[in-house]
N, C-alpha and C positions, 0 to 999 in steps of 0.2 A: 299924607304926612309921613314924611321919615322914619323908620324905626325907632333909628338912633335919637329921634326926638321923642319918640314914646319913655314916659318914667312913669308905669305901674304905680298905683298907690298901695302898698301891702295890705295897713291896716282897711281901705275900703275893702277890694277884694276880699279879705278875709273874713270880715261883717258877710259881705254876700257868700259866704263857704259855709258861714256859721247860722244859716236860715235853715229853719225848720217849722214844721207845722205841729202845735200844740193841740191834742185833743178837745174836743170842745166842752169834753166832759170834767179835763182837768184845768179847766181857765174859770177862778173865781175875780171877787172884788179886789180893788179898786179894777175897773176899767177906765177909758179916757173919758173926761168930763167934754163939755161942748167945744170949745176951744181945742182941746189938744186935739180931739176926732178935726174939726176945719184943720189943723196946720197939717196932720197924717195927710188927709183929702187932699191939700194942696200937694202934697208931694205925688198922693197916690195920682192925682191929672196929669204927674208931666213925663206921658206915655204918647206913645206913636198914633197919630189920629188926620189919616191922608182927609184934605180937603176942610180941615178945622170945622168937623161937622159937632163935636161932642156927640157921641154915639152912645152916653150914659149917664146915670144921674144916680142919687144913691135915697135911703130911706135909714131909717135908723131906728132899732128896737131895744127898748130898754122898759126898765120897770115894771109895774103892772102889765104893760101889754106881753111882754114873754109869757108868762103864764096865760092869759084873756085867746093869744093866738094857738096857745098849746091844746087850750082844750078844745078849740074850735078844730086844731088837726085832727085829734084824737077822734072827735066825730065825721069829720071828712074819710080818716082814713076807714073807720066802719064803713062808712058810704060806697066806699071803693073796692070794699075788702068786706062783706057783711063776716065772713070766718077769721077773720084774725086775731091769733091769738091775746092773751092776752098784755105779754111782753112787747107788741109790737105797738097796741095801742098805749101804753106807757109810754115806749118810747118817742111814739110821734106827742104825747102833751108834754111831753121833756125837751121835746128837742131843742127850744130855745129859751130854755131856762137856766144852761147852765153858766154860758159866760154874760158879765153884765151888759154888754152890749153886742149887736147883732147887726150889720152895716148890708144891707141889699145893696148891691151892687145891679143897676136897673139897664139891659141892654135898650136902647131906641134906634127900632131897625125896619122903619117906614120907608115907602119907596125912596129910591136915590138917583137923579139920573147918569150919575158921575161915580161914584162912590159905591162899589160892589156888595151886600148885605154880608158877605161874610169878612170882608176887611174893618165894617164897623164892629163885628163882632167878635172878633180876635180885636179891634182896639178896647172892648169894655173886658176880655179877659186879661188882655196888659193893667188893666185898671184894678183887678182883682187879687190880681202876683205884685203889683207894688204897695197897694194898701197893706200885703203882710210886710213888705217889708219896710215899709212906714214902722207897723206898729211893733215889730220885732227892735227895730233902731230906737224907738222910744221906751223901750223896757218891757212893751208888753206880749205877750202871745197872743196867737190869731190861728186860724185854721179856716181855709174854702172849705164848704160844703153846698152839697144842690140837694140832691134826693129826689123823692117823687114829690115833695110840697115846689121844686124850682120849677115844674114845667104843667100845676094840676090848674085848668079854668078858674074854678073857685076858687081857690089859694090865690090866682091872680088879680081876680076882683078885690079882693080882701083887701092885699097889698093896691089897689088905685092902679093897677097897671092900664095902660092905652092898648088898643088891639095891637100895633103896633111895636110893645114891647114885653122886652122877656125879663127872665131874672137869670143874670150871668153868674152869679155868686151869692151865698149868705157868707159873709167875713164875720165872725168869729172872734172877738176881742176880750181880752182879759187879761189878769194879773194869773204866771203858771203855776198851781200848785205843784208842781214836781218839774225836774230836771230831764227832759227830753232827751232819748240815748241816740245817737246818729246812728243811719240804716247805710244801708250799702246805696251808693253811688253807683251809675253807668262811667264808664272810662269812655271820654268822648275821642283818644283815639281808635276806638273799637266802631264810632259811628261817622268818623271824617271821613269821607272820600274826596279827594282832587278830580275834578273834571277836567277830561282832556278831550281833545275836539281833533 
């Protein structure tokens, strides 16, 4: 395509300039109800996925189970940790209690004979970076997180995971109690290089 044919859309670019990740701690109620989370979901699938394997699928935590799964970390992470203090264990039966809803973002990275296991897994993290910015476009915050409950056996069962798959993302969704301050940015002409051959 032509340059001269390219016309920049400001206001989209500037949507994508104005993305940021809201703490998990400060994203309360309202979250998206069932509906609005599918039409986020549609937007968050239509991400790069060589081979139309769908390399992902999602889970969604809400309601009583935030807290049902909190305390069940909070005894995993003793498990794991018999010394941990006691801020820490707080923290893991917090950790998804604070925004109303909690979106797994589910990697499926079983053999492929075509399809290399890390190209389906950079496609479930594209899954993961547009779901925020689904839910940023629709008004609400969001924030990735993983931690040690994204990659612990038990935690995995818990969650129904297949041996086969992992957990790319907890997305983080909710209405922001506070106004997120912009951090400093990389200058991506500090990281272009031109390749010359």
């Amino acid at each position: 395509m032509s340059h001269s044919l390219c016309r920049p859309d400001p206001a989209a670019l500037a949507a994508l300039d104005q993305r940021r990740s809201v703490p998990a701690k400060q994203l309360g109620e309202p979250g998206p109800d069932r509906a609005t989370l599918l039409r986020l979901l549609a937007s968050a699938v239509r991400v790069p996925d060589h081979g139309k394997r769908t390399p992902w699928r999602f889970l969604s935590i809400s309601g009583p189970t935030r807290q049902a799964l909190g305390e069940r970390l909070a005894a995993r992470g003793l498990e794991r940790d018999p010394d941990a203090g006691e801020a820490a264990v707080e923290k893991d039966r917090m950790r998804f209690s604070h925004a109303p809803l909690v979106v797994v973002v589910v990697a499926r990275l079983g053999p492929d004979e075509k399809i290399p296991e890390s190209e389906r897994l950079l496609s479930a993290g594209c899954v993961c970076f547009a779901l925020l910015q689904a839910a940023q476009a629709a008004g609400f915050g969001a924030q990735w997180l993983t931690g040690w409950p994204a990659y612990d056996p038990q935690v995995g069962q818990w969650l129904g995971l297949q041996a086969d798959e992992h957990v790319a993302g907890f997305i983080h969704i909710g209405t922001p109690r506070l106004e997120v301050p912009e951090r400093e940015r990389p200058d991506p002409a500090t990281l272009l290089q031109e390749l010359v051959l």
